[in-house]
C-alpha positions as CSV (number, residue, x, y, z in Angstrom):
1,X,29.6,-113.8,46.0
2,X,28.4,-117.6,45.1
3,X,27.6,-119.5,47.7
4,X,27.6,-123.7,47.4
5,X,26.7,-126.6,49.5
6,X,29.1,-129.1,50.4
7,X,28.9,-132.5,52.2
8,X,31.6,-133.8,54.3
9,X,31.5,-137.7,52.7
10,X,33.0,-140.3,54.3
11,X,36.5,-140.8,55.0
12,X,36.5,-136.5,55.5
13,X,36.0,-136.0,51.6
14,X,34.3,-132.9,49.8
15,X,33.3,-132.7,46.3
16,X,33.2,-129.7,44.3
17,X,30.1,-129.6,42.4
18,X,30.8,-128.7,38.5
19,X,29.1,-125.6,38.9
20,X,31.6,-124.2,41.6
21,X,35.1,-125.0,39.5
22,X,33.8,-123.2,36.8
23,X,33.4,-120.5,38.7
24,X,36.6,-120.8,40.3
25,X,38.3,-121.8,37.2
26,X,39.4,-125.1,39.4
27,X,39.3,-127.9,36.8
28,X,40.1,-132.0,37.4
29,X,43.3,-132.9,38.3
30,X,44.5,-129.3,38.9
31,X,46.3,-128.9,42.7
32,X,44.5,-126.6,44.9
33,X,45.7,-125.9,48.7
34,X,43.9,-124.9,51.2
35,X,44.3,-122.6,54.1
36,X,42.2,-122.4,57.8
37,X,42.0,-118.4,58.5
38,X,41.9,-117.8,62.0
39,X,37.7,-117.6,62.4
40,X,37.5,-121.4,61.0
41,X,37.4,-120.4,57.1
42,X,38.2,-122.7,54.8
43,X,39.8,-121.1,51.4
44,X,41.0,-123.2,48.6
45,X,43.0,-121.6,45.5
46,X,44.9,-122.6,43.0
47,X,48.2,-123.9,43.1
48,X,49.1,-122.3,40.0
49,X,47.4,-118.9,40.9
50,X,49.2,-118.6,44.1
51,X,52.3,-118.8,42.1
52,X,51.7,-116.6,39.6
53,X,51.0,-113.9,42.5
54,X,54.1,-115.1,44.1
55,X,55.8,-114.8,41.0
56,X,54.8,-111.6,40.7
57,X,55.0,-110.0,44.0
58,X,58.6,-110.9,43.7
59,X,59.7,-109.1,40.5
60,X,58.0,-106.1,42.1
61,X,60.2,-107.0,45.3
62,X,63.1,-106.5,43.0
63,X,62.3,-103.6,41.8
64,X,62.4,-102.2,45.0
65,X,64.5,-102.7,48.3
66,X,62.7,-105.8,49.2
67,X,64.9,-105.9,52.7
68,X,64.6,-102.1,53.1
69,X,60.5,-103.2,53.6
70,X,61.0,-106.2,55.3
71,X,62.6,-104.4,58.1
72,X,60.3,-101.4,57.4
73,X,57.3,-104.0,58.2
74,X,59.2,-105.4,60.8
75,X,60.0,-102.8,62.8
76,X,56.4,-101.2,62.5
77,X,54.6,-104.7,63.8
78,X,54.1,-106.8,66.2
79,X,57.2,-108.9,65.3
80,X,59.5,-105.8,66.8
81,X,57.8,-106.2,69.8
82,X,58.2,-110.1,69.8
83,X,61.7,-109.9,68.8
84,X,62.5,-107.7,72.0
85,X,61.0,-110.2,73.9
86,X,58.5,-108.4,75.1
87,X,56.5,-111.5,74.9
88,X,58.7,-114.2,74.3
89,X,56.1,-117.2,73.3
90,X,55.2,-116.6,69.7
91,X,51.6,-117.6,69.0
92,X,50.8,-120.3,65.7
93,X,48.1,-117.5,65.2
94,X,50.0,-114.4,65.3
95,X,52.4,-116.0,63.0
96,X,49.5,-116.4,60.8
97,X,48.4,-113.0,60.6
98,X,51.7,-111.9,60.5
99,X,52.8,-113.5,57.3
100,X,49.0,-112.7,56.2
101,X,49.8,-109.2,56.7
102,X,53.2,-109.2,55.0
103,X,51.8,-110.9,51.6
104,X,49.2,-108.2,51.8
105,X,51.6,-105.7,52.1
106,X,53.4,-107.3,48.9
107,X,50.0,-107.3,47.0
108,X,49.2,-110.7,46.9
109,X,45.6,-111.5,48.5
């Protein structure tokens, strides 16, 4: 793992140093998003990455019985348990790590 420096700037801005997009494969003027993981993280990807995985989690989705998992997934998490409300506020974070743990289940990291 490569680890950089960053400075917050003014105004809340970061550059990426040169060395750390070409390691990422980020170049300028390419859309990145970022996402805040539960313990503070910050990970930034590539638009276009996080497509193509999205792209391609679905095609395997349809070549199997993407509702038959859903539910599957559903009825084997914490969401059952929600949905028979068990506990009927629904937490920002365990929405989170429930979607988290669905595109993992779909392959896409």
């Amino acid at each position: 793992m490569n680890a950089f420096p960053l400075r917050i700037g003014d105004r809340g801005r970061v550059v990426l140093p040169a060395a750390l997009r070409r390691a990422s494969g980020i170049s300028e003027g390419q859309e990145v998003i970022a996402v805040v993981e539960d313990d503070g993280r910050i990970v930034i990807s590539a638009a276009d990455r996080l497509m193509d995985q999205l792209r391609e989690a679905c095609t395997r989705m349809g070549q199997r019985d993407g509702i038959a998992d859903l539910r599957t997934w559903r009825a084997e998490s914490e969401a059952a348990r929600l949905d028979r409300l068990e506990n009927p506020e629904i937490d920002p974070k365990t929405v989170a790590r429930r979607g988290r743990e669905l595109l993992a289940d779909l392959g896409i990291e």
